[in-house]
Structure formats: C-alpha cells, structure tokens
Backbone bond lengths (Angstrom), bond angles and torsions (degrees), N, CA, C in turn:
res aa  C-N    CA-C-N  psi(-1)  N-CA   C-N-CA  omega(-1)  CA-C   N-CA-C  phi
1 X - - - 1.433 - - 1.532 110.04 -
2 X 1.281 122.82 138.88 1.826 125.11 -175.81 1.165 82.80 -112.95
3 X 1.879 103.33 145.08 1.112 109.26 -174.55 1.778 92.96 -106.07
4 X 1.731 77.38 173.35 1.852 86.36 -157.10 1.655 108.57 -87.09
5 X 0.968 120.16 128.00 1.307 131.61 -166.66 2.066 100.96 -56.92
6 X 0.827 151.75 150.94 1.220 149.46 179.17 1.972 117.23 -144.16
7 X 1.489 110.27 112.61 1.225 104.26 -173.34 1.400 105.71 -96.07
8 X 1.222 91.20 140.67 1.781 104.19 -166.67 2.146 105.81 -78.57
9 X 0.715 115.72 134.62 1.572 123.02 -169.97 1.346 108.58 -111.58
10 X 1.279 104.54 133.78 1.314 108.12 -154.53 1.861 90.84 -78.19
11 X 1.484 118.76 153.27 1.402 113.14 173.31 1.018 104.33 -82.32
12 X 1.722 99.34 168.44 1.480 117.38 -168.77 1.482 108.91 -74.37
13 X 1.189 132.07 167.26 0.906 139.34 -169.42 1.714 106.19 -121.79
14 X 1.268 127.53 111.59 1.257 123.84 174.22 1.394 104.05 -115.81
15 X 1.474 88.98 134.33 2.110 106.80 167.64 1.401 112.75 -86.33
16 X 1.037 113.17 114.01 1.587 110.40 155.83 1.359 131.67 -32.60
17 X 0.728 122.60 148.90 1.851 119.97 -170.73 1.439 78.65 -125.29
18 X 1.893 87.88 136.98 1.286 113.29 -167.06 1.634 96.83 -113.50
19 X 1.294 121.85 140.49 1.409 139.40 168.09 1.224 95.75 -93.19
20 X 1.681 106.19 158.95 1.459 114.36 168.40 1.767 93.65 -100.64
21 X 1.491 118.42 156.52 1.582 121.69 -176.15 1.220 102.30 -62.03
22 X 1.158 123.94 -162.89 1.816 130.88 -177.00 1.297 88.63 -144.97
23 X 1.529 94.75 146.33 1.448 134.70 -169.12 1.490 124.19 -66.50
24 X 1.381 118.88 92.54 1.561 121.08 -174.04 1.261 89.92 -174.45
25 X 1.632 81.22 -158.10 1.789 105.35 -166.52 0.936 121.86 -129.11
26 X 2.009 118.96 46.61 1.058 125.87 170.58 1.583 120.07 -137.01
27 X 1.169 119.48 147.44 1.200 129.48 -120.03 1.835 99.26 -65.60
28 X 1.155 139.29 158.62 1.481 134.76 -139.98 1.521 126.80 49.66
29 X 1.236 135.20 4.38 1.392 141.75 -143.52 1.748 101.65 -120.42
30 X 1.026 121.18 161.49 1.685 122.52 -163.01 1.437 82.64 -107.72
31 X 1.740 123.01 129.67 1.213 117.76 161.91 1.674 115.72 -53.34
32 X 1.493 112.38 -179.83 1.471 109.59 -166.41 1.888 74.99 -128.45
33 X 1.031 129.95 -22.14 1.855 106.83 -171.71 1.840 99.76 -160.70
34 X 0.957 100.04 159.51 1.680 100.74 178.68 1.188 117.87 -72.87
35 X 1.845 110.64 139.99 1.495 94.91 -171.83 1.790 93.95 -137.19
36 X 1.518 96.15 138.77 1.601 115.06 -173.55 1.643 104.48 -123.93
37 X 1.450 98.38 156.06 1.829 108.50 -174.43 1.578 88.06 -133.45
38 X 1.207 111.42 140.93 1.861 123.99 149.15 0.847 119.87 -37.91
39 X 1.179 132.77 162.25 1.596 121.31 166.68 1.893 89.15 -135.65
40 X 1.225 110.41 136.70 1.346 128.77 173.09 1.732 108.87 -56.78
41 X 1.501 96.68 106.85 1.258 115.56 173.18 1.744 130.13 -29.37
42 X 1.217 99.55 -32.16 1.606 113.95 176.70 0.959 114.25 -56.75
43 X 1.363 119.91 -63.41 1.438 136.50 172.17 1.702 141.04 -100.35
44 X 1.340 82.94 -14.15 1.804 91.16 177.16 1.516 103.81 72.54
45 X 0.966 125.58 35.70 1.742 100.99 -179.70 1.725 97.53 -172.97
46 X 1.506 114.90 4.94 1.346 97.71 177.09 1.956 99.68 -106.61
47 X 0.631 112.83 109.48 1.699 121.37 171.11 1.462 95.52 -41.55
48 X 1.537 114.03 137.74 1.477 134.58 158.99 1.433 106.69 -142.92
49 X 1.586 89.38 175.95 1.991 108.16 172.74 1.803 86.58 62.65
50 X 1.326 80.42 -167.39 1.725 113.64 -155.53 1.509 109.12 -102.17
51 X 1.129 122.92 154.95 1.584 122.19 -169.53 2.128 107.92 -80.01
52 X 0.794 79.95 137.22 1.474 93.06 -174.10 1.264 105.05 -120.79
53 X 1.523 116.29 170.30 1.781 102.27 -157.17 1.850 89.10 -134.91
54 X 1.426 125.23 -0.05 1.448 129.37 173.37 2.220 93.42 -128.95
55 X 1.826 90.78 137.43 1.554 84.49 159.31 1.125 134.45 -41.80
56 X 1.536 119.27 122.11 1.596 134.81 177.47 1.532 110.80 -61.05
57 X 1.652 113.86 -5.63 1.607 101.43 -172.04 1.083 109.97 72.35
58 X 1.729 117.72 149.21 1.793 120.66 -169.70 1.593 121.39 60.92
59 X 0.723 150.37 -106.16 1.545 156.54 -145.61 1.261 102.07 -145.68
60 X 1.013 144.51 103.30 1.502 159.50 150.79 1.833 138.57 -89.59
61 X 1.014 144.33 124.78 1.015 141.00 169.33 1.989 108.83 -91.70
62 X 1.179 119.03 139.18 1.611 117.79 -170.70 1.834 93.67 -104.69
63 X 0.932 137.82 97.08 1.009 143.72 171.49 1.666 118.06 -52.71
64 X 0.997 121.08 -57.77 1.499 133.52 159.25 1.212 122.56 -139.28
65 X 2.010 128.34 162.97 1.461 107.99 -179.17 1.670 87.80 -115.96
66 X 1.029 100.55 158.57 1.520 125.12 175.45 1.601 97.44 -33.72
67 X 1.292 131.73 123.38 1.562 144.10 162.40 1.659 93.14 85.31
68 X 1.106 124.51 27.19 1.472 124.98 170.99 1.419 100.06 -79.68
69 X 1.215 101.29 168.60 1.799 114.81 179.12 1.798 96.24 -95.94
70 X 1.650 101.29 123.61 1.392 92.54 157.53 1.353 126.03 -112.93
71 X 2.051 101.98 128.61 1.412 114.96 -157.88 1.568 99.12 -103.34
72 X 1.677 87.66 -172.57 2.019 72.63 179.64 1.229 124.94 -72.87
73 X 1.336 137.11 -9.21 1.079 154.73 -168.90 1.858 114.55 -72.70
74 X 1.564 109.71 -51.50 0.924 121.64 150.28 1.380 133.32 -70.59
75 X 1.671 131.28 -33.01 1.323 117.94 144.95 1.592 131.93 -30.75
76 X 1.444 108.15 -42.25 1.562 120.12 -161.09 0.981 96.37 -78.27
77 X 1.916 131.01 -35.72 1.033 137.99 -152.15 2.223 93.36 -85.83
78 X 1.088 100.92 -56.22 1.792 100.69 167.29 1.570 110.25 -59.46
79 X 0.649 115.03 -11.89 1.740 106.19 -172.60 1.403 99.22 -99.87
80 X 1.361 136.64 -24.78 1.576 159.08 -166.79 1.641 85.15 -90.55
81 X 1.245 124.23 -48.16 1.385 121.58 -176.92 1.771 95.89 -62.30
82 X 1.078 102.28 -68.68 1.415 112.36 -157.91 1.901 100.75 -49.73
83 X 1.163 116.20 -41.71 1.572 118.52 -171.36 1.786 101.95 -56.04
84 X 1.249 81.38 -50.28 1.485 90.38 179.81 2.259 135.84 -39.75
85 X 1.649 68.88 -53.62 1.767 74.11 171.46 1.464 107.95 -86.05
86 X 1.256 138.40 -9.79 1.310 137.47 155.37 1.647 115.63 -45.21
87 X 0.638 76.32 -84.45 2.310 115.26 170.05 1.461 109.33 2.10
C-alpha cells in the first residue's frame, strides 16, 4: 500500500472583531465630555479645585478631550480631582 501524500493547508486565519470601549471614566473607556482642572495661580502648573467638563477661564490644565482614551494617567489625574474636593 503507498501512502497518500497529504498537503498541509495553511490554517485559517481569523481577525478578531474589534469593539469600540464604552463610554465612561474608567480606565480603557472613551471619555463622554471634556475634562479641565485649574491650575493654582502661583505657579501655573499645580492643578486645583474639582474637574469641570467646559474651560474654567485663566490657566487651565485639559485633562482629557471628549472621545479620548482614558489611561491610567488620566484616571489618577480624576481621582486626584476627586480626593481633592473631599479633603
């Protein structure tokens, strides 16, 4: 008996189907509105007050823009907001 020669086939190739993230404020997630912090008048560069979602006027930091990716960087930076008006 000859055995039967067999051509090897390349496998299929499947793509992942990609979702877009969902809308919030946790970390992988598409912001839902723009979010800006004060920056302390003294110096210009230390963020104060509470996150606001339109420019505060004067010196501002933009924390994220509306459909931005929020990474950890910007979490810490809202959660730094949030400690804050607690505090």
């Amino acid at each position: 008996m000859t055995a039967r020669k067999t051509e090897e086939q390349p496998q299929a190739a499947v793509r992942t189907q990609e979702y877009a993230a969902g809308t919030g404020w946790d970390v992988g997630q598409t912001a839902p509105e723009d979010a800006f912090r004060a920056l302390d008048t003294a110096d210009f560069a230390t963020p104060t007050g509470p996150v606001v979602h339109e420019h505060p006027g004067g010196h501002a930091r933009q924390v994220v823009i509306k459909g931005g990716l929020i990474t950890e960087g910007v979490k810490r930076e809202l959660d730094a907001a949030e400690q804050s008006e607690q505090g």
